[in-house]
N, C-alpha and C positions, 0 to 999 in steps of 0.2 A: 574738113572743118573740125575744130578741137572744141568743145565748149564743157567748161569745167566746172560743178556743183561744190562747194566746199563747205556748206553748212549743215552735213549730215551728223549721224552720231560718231562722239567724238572729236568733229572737225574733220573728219575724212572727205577724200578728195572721191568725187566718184564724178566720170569722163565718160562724153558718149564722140564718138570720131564717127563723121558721117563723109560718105561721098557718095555720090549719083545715085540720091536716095536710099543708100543701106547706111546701118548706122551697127555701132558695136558698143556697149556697156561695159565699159574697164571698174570694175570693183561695185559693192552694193549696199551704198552705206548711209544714201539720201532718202529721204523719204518718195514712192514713187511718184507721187501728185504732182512732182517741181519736173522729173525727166517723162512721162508720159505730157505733161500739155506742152512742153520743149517737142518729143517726138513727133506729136499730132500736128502744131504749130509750122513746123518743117518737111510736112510729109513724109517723114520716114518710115523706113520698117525695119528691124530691130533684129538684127541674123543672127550675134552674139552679144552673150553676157559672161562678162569674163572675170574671173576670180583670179588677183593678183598671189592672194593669201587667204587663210582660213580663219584671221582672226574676227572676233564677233563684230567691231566696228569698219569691217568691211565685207560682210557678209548678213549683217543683219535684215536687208529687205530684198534678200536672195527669192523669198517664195513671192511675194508680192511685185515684184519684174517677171517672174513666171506666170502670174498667174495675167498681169495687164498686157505683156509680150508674148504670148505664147507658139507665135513661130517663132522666137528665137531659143539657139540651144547654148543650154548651159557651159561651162569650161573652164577648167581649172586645172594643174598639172598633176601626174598618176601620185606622187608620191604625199599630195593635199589631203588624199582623203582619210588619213588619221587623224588630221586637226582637225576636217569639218565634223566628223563622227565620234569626237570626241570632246566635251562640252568644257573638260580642265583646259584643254590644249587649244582650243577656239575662245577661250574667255565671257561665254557666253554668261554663266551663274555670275562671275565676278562685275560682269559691265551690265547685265538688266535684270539679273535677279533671277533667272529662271534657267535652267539646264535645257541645252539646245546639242542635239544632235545631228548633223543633216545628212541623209545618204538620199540623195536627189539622181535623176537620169540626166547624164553629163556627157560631154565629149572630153575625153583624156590626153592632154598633149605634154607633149614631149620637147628636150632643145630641138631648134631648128625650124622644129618644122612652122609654116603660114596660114595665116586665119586673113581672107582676105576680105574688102566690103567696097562696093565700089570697085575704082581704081585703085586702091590702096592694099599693101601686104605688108600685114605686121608679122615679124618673125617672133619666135619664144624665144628665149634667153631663160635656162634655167637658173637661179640663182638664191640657193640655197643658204639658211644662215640662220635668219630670222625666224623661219619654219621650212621644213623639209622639202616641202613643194614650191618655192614663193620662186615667182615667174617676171619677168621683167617684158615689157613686148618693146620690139623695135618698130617702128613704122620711118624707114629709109626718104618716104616721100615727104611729110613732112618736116624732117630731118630732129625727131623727138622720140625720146626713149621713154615711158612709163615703167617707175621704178618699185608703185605698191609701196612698203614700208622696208626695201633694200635699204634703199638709198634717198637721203631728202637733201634739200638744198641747203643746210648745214649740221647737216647728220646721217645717221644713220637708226636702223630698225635695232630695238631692244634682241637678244640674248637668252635671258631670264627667263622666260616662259618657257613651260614643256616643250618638248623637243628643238629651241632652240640651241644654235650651237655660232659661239664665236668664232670659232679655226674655218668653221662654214661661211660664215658671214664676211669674213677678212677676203677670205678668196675671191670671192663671191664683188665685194668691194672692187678688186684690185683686176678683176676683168672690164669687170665697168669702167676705169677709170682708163684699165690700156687700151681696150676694143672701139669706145663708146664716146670719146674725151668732146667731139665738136658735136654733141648732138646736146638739145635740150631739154632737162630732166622733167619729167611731169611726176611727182611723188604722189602718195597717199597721204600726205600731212604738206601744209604750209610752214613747214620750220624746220 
């Protein structure tokens, strides 16, 4: 089961995918209050939280899902941790006013490899562009791809910020669209 929050900071999408009572946290950008009585509500338990990207409107209540989940483990891809460690490149000072740094206990993942919950096994898809690390998950079973701010349903993710890179992003695009084409997108943004 897919169920989608979209009234976090920003308008960020942030997803919890459950099955046979594990549940996983695609981005962290809602306030906890709305995904903890959802968690509780549903009897789940919380295995991963997963960071698509490091920017601050989707990472913003990263410590506060740790702190109400705290068997679940962090995750985000090895080449993220410059953006969350770094408060220009996360946008933190620009989006709430205050310099945010985060070097958090994480699991590190890489293309390919499966984070699984349930019966479900979502694969990484590295897909670099946007920021260095920015990760897309496949889950095969529901036949839906989680794009973070790659790819939206009539765009794509900004450039312009620190360490982004367009020649990354185009690629990055054009895998998605050859690899990926019958699946349906679940973005970081509705637009």
């Amino acid at each position: 089961m897919i169920k989608c929050f979209d009234f976090g900071c920003l308008s960020s999408n942030t997803y919890i995918v459950s099955d046979d009572g594990e549940a996983m946290i695609i981005d962290a950008g809602v306030e906890c209050r709305y995904l903890s009585d959802y968690v509780k509500g549903n009897g789940l338990t919380v295995k991963y939280i997963v960071l698509t990207h490091g920017h601050y409107d989707h990472i913003c209540y990263v410590r506060d899902y740790i702190d109400e989940f705290p068997e679940a483990t962090l995750v985000y891809h090895r080449e993220e941790h410059r953006v969350l460690s770094d408060y220009e490149a996360n946008l933190s000072l620009w989006i709430c006013g205050r310099a945010i740094n985060y070097n958090l206990p994480h699991l590190e993942v890489s293309e390919g490899e499966m984070l699984e919950i349930g019966t479900l096994s979502l694969e990484i898809i590295h897909t670099p562009g946007h920021t260095p690390g920015g990760i897309c998950l496949l889950c095969r079973g529901e036949g839906v791809i989680f794009t973070g701010d790659t790819r939206f349903e009539n765009g794509f993710g900004r450039t312009d910020f620190k360490y982004g890179s367009i020649e990354g992003l185009e690629g990055s695009l054009a895998r998605i669209e050859a690899n990926y084409k019958g699946y349906k997108v679940l973005a970081g943004h509705n637009y």
